[in-house]
Residue, then its C-alpha position, 0 to 999 in steps of 0.5 A: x500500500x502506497x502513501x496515498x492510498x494508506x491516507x485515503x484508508x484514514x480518511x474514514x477512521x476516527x484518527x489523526x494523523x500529522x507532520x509538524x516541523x520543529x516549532x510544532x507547527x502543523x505541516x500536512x495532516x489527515x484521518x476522520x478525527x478532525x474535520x481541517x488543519x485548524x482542529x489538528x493544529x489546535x489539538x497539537x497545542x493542547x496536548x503539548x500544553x498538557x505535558x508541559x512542553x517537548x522540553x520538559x518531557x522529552x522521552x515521552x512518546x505514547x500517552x492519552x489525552x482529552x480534547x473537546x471532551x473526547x479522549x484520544x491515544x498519542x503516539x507522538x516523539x516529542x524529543x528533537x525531531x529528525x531533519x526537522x520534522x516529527x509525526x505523530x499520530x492518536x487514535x480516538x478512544x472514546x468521549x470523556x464525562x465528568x469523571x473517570x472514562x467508562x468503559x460502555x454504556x452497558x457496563x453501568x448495567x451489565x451484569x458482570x460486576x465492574x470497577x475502576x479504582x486509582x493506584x491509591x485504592x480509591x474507587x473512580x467508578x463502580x456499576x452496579x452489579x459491583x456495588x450489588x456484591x456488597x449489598x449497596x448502590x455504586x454512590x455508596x462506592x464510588x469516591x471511597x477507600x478500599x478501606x471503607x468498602x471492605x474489612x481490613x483483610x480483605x482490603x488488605x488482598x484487594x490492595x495487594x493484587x492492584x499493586x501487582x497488576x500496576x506493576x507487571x502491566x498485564x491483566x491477572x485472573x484470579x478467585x477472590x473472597x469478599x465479605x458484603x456490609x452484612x458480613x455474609x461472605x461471598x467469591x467471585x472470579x474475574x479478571x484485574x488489568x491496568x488502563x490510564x485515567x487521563x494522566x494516571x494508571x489505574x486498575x480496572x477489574x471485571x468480575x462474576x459472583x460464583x457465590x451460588x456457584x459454588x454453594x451448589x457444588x458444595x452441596x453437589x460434593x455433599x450429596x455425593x458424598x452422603x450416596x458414596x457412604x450409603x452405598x459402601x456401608x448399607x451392605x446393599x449391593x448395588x450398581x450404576x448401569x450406563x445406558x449402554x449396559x456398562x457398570x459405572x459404580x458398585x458398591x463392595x457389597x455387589x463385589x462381594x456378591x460376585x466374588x471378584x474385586x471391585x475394581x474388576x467390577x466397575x467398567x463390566x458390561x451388566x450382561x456378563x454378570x447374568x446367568x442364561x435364562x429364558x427371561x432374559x428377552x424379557x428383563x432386555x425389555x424392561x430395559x429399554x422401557x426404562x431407558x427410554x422413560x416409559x418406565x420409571x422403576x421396576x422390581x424384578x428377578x434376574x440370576x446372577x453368575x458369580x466368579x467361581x460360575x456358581x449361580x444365585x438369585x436375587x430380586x433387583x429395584x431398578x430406578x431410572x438416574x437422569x434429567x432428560x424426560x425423554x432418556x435415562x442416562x443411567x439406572x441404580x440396580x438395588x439387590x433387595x432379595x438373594x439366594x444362596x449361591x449354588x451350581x447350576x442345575x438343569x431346568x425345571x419344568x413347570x409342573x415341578x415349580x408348580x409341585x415345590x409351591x403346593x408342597x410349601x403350602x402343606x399339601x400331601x402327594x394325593x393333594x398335589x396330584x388332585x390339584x395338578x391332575x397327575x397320577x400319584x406315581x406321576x406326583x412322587x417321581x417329580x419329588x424324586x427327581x427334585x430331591x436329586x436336582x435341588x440335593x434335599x433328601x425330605x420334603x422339609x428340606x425341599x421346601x428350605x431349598x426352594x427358598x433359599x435358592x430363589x425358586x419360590x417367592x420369600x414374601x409371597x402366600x400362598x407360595x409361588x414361583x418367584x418368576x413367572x419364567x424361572x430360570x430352573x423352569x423351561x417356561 
């Protein structure tokens, strides 16, 4: 780019540019900030005036300075010029108000919490989501001390950080505590840089109140924590289940349970833990009913394999975990009922779960085989060959097995099969 046409581009920016000879004289000048030479040579005048001469100032070279109510950046060498002549250039910032210049209209009302205060720690400007952290108004702020805003500890850290932003020249970002007029204590997070204030260097500040923030994290940690103990001491075993089927969480009880470490546990896919039984189609079911929220709870049988391959089987709560109405993120599977763990046997059939339920309620073989419409003999060679399946040598001891192992329902009369498709049962 050319000269000429670096000019044109500046025409229409609210700069100026100039070229002044030694007396400080206005040679050629241009930008959108000043409308003629005249306006240009008058700002020279006042912004030399402002430093007191070239003379008396000679390494400055960059400041900011007021004109007709308007602030401006200078860039201009006020040593000796070169062959006679010096550029300069300044660039308009923004219009100046009685006070301290303020960032945007909208920062009075923004809801980000805003200050400016000098290097002393007396406050030039606060909007109002600032003044709102102390439980006042920014009139009530603005002109005072640090000191008279905050405790003398906390004054004593908000003085601290001004000093070291001053002195690095580069914003810092930080968490704070502050306490409001009414002792009550809050944080808030944000960032602390330096700006110029006419001829001083100030610090500015932007900040959030994470007071609610944090208090709900708090409480998140708290709640957490209390479902942590719960889950490690109620003895209940018990898993968080992805909705994809992996196990997120167990407790050392559901560990236990299964015989493996827990460690071992976590990250598991549910399935591998389930012994193969007909209702598995169903119990997948169920699943995605939960899943996709048509269901919010279910209680239901499942037979679960444990390390050594023996089998067990234990009635399961299983309760929908997630915000979305429309999809579960997880599901809290709660043993609430177990059998004893033992090898697995071949199926039974219906007609004998049917036989071990009317047994358990009293009845005689003649009883049975008129209830079921089977012949006598049909009726002892069933018990027979339960006897030899379920390794129970008397009817008592049939019954007692037919509980222990999940067979039969343990809070159901007159006694029933605890699943309507039992894993022992090939229907």
């Amino acid at each position: 780019m050319d000269e000429t046409s670096l000019k044109s581009l500046l025409e229409h920016l609210p700069v100026s540019w100039w070229e002044a000879d030694r007396e400080l004289r206005v040679i050629d000048s241009g930008g959108g900030a000043f409308d003629d030479t005249v306006t240009a040579q008058r700002f020279l005048d006042t912004v030399r005036k402002e430093l007191a001469g070239p003379a008396e100032a000679p390494e400055i070279s960059h400041w900011q300075a007021q004109f007709d109510g308007r602030v401006f950046d200078v860039n201009w060498p006020l040593g000796v010029p070169r062959q006679g002549r010096s550029r300069g250039l300044a660039v308009e910032v923004g219009p100046q108000t009685a006070g301290p210049r303020r960032y945007d209209a909208f920062a009075d009302l923004a809801p980000a919490a805003a200050f400016i205060r000098d290097a002393t720690g007396r406050y030039l400007w606060a909007n109002h989501a600032y003044a709102h952290l102390y439980g006042t108004t920014p009139e009530h702020i603005i002109g005072k001390d640090v000191a008279d805003v905050d405790g003398p500890a906390d004054a004593a850290q908000v003085l601290s950080l001004d000093r070291e932003v001053l002195e690095r020249g580069k914003p810092v970002r930080h968490t704070l505590t502050y306490h409001r007029f009414d002792g009550t204590g809050g944080q808030a997070v944000g960032h602390r840089f330096p700006v110029r204030e006419g001829s001083q260097r100030c610090v500015a500040g932007i900040y959030i109140d994470i007071s609610d923030y944090t208090r709900a994290l708090r409480q998140r940690r708290e709640a957490e924590e209390s479902l942590h103990a719960l889950r490690d001491h109620s003895g209940l075993p018990c898993a968080l289940i992805s909705a994809g089927g992996r196990i997120q969480q167990a407790s050392a009880a559901a560990a236990d349970l299964l015989r493996t470490r827990l460690s071992d546990l976590v990250g598991r896919r549910a399935h591998t833990v389930l012994g193969p039984t007909p209702e598995l189609p169903g119990l997948h079911r169920s699943w995605l009913d939960l899943i996709a929220r048509r269901s919010r709870r279910i209680q239901t049988t499942v037979v679960l394999m444990d390390a050594r391959g023996q089998q067990r089987r234990a009635r399961l709560l299983l309760t929908t975990v997630g915000r979305s109405a429309d999809r579960a993120t997880s599901v809290w599977a709660v043993v609430t009922h177990q059998g004893v763990a033992h090898e697995p046997h071949p199926p039974l059939t219906a007609t004998q779960v049917r036989i071990l339920s009317l047994l358990a309620a009293g009845r005689s073989n003649a009883e049975i085989a008129t209830s079921l419409h089977l012949s006598r003999q049909t009726v002892d060679y069933h018990l027979s060959r339960l006897r030899d399946l379920l390794d129970a040598p008397t009817r008592p001891a049939l019954v007692a097995r037919a509980y222990v192992l999940g067979i039969l329902a343990p809070q159901a009369w007159p006694p029933r099969s605890a699943t309507a498709c039992h894993p022992h049962s090939v229907t």
